[in-house]
C-alpha positions in Angstrom: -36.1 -2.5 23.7 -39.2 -0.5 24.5 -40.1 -3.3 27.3 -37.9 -1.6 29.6 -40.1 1.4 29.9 -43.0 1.0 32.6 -46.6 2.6 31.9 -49.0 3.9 34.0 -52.3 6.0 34.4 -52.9 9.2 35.8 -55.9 11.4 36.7 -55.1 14.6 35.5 -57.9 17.5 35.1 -60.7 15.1 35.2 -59.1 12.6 32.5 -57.0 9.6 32.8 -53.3 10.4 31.2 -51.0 7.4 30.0 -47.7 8.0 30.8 -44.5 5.9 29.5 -41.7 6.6 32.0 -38.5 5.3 32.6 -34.9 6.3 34.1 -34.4 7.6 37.7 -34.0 10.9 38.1 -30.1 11.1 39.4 -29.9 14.6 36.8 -33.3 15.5 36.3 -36.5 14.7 34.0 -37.1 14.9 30.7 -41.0 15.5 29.2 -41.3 14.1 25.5 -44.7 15.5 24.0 -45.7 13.7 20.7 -47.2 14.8 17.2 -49.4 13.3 15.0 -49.8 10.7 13.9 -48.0 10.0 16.7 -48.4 8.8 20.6 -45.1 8.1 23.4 -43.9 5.5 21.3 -42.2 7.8 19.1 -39.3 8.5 21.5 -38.9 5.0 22.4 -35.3 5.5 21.3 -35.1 9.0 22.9 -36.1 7.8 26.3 -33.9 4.9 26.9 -31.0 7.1 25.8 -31.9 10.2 28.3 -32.5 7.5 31.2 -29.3 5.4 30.3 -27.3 8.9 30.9 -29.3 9.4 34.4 -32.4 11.0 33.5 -35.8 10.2 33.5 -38.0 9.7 30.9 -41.6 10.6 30.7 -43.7 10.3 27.9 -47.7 10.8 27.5 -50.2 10.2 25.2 -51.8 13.5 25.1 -55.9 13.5 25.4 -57.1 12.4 23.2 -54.2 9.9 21.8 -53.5 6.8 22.3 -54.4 4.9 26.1 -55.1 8.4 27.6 -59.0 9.0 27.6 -61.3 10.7 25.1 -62.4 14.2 25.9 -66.1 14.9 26.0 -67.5 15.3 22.1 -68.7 18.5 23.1 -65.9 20.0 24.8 -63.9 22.6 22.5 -60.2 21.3 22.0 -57.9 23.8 23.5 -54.4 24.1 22.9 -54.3 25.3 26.8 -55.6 22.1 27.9 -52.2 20.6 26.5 -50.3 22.8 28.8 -52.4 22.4 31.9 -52.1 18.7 31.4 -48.0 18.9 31.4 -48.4 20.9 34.3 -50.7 18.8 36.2 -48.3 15.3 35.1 -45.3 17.1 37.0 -47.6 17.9 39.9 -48.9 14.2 40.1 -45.2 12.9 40.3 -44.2 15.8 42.4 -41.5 17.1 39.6 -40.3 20.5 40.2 -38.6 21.1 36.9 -38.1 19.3 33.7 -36.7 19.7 30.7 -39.6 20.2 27.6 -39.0 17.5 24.1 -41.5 18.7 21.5 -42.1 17.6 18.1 -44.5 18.4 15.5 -47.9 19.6 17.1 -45.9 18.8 20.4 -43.6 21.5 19.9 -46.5 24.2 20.6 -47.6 23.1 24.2 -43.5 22.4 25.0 -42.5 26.4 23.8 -46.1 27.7 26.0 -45.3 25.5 28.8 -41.9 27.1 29.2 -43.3 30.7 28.5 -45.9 30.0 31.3 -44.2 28.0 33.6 -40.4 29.3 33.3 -40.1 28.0 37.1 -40.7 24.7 36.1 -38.7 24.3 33.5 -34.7 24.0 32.5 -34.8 24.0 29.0 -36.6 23.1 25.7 -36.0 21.3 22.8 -38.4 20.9 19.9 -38.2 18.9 16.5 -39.3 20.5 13.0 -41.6 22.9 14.4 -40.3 26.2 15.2 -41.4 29.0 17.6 -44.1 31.6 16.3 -45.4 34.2 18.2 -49.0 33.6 15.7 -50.8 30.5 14.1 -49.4 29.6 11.3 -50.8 30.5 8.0 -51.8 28.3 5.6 -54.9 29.7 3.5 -52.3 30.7 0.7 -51.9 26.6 0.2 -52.8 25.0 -2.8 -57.3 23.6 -2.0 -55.6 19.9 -1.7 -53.3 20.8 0.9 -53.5 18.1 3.7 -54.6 20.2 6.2 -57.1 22.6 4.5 -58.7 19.1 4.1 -58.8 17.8 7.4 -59.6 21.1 9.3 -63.0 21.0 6.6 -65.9 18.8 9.2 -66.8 15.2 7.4 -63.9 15.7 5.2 -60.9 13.5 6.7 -63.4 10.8 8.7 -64.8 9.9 5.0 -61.3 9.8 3.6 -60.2 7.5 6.3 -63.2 5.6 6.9 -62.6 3.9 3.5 -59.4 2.1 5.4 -58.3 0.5 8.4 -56.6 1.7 11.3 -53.6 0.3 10.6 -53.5 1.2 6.4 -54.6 4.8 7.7 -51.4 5.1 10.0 -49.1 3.4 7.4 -50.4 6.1 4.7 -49.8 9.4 6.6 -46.0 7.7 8.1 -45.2 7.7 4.3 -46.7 10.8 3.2 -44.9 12.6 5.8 -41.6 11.1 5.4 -41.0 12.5 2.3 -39.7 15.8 1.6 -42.8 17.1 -0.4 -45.5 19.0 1.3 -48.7 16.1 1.0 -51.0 17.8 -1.5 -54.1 16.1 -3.0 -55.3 16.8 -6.8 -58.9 17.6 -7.6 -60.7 14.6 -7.2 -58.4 12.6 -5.3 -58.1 12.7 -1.1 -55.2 12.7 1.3 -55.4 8.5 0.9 -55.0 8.0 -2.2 -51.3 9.7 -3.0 -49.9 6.0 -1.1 -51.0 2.8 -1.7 -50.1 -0.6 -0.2 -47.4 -1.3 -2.8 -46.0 2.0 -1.3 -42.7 0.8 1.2 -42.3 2.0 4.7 -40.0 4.0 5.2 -36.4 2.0 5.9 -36.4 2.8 9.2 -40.1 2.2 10.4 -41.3 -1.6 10.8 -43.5 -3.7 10.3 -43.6 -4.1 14.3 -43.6 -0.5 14.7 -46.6 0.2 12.4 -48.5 -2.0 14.7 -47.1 -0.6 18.3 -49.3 3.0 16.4 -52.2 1.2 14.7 -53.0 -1.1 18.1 -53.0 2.6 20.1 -55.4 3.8 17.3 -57.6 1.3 17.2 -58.2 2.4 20.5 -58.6 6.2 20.1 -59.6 6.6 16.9 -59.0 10.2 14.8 -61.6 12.2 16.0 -59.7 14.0 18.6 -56.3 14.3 16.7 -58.5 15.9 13.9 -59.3 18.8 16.6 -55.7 19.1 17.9 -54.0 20.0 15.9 -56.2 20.3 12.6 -58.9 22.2 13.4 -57.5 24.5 16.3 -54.8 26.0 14.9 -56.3 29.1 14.4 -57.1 28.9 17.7 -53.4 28.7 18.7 -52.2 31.4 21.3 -50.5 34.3 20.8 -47.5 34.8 21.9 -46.3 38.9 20.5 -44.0 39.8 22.9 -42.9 36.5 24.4 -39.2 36.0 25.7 -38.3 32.5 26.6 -36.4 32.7 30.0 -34.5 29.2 29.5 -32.6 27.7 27.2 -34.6 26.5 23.7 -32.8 24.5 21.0 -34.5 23.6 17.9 -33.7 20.6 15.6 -34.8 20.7 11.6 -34.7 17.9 9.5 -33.8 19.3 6.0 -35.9 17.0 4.0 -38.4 17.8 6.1 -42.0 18.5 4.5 -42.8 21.0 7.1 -39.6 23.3 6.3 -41.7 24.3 3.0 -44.5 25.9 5.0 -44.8 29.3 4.2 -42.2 31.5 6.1 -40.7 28.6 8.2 -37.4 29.1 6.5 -37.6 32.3 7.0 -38.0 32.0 10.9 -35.0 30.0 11.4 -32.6 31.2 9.0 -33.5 34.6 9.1 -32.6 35.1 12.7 -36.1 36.2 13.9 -36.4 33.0 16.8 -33.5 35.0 18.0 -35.9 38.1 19.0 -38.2 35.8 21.5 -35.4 33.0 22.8 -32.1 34.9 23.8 -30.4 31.7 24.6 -31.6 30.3 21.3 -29.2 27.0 19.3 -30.4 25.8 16.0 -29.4 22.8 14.2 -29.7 21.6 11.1 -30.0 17.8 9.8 -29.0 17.9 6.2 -31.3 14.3 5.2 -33.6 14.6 8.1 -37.5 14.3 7.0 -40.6 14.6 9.9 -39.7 11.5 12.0 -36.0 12.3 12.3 -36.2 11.2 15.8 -36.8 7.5 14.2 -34.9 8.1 11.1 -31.8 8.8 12.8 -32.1 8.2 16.4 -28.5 8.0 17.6 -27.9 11.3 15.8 -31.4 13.0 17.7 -29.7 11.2 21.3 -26.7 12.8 20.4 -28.1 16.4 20.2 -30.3 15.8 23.1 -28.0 14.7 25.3 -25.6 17.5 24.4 -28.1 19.5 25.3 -29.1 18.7 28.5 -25.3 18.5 29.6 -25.1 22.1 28.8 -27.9 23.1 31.0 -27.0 21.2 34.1 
């Protein structure tokens, strides 16, 4: 399936970019932006549907991820640099406007491109991540919480230093397919809550384990520790923002993230409302993290639907 989609490299802001595209353009573009512990492969079902309807598909490995290169160790990760790298992808293919596809950490570069760049873009979409106008708080969380661990220096790079790559990658896939928040008791790290008599998830292979852990092998953690772990107090502020295009915003139910503190509340409350007048949400009643994998038809379905609305 995913051999139909071409790759190439590009030199954007002094880094080479990887870039999975596919689809011709006859409607317009459509920019998928990955989380962790993801790269482009993730939307391997999402591209070949948007380009089988007339669009094109383009999906990078953000810095840091995957083929795209390593920033310098002593450069500060910047959740800026994200955007300017979206920005400069569209001006190395010479693409005016483009639909934005975020998901997870994705969904954060995707909602600031489109409150920077409203000229260049028709519309966002973003997966389990909704839009807030501050970083997200998470010092009330329980000392075991996954990501009070790996924003700590050391902490994470011992933790998965005791694996593989590819046992690493399998780990966090489960972890965040359930519906419970990943939280590690006193004495025990992330690592340990899955073991190797753990199951995959039904819907994630064998094959598609190694697609991840063969990108990983290559780049390594250290950078997707920075972004999103330990920047996201450095996340910008967006108080009086007021999206300009359309934004739609897909939750999975069952997923972990919907038990953060107060992202309920932003979604059912109305609030979203306030910055994105043209705002749509959607609900997936058995969705987890990956409900872009768990259930791709049903994601394609949305997606589609949504770019037909915004021609």
């Amino acid at each position: 399936m995913a051999q139909q989609i071409e790759h190439t490299t590009l030199p954007i802001r002094g880094l080479n970019l990887h870039v999975a595209q596919v689809g011709k353009d006859e409607l317009g573009t459509v920019v998928f932006l990955h989380g962790f512990p993801e790269i482009w492969y993730t939307w391997r079902h999402q591209m070949l549907a948007v380009a089988a309807a007339g669009y094109r598909a383009i999906a990078p490995d953000s810095r840091g991820y995957g083929l795209s290169d390593q920033p310098p160790e002593d450069e500060e990760a910047t959740w800026e640099d994200l955007v300017a790298d979206v920005l400069g992808i569209l001006d190395a293919l010479s693409i005016s406007k483009a639909f934005m596809v975020g998901k997870d950490f994705g969904a954060m570069p995707a909602y600031d491109f489109a409150l920077r760049h409203p000229d260049r873009t028709r519309g966002v979409m973003c997966l389990g991540i909704p839009f807030s106008p501050v970083p997200l708080t998470i010092d009330t969380m329980p000392e075991g919480f996954y990501i009070l661990r790996w924003r700590e220096p050391g902490r994470a790079e011992a933790d998965f230093g005791r694996h593989d790559v590819r046992r690493v990658v399998r780990t966090i896939y489960i972890l965040f397919s359930r519906s419970d928040i990943p939280v590690a008791d006193q004495g025990q790290e992330i690592m340990d809550l899955a073991d190797l008599s753990t199951p995959l998830p039904p819907w994630f292979t064998e094959e598609d384990l190694d697609a991840y852990a063969a990108l990983y092998e290559k780049s390594g953690f250290r950078f997707p520790l920075q972004i999103p772990y330990r920047a996201l107090h450095r996340m910008t502020k967006h108080v009086d923002a007021k999206f300009q295009v359309p934004v739609f915003m897909v939750m999975g139910e069952k997923d972990y993230c919907f038990k953060f503190p107060g992202f309920e509340t932003a979604m059912r409350s109305g609030i979203m409302n306030t910055f994105a007048p043209d705002l749509k949400i959607t609900y997936i009643p058995e969705g987890c993290h990956f409900v872009q994998e768990q259930f791709p038809e049903q994601v394609n379905d949305l997606l589609l639907g949504f770019l037909k609305d915004h021609p």
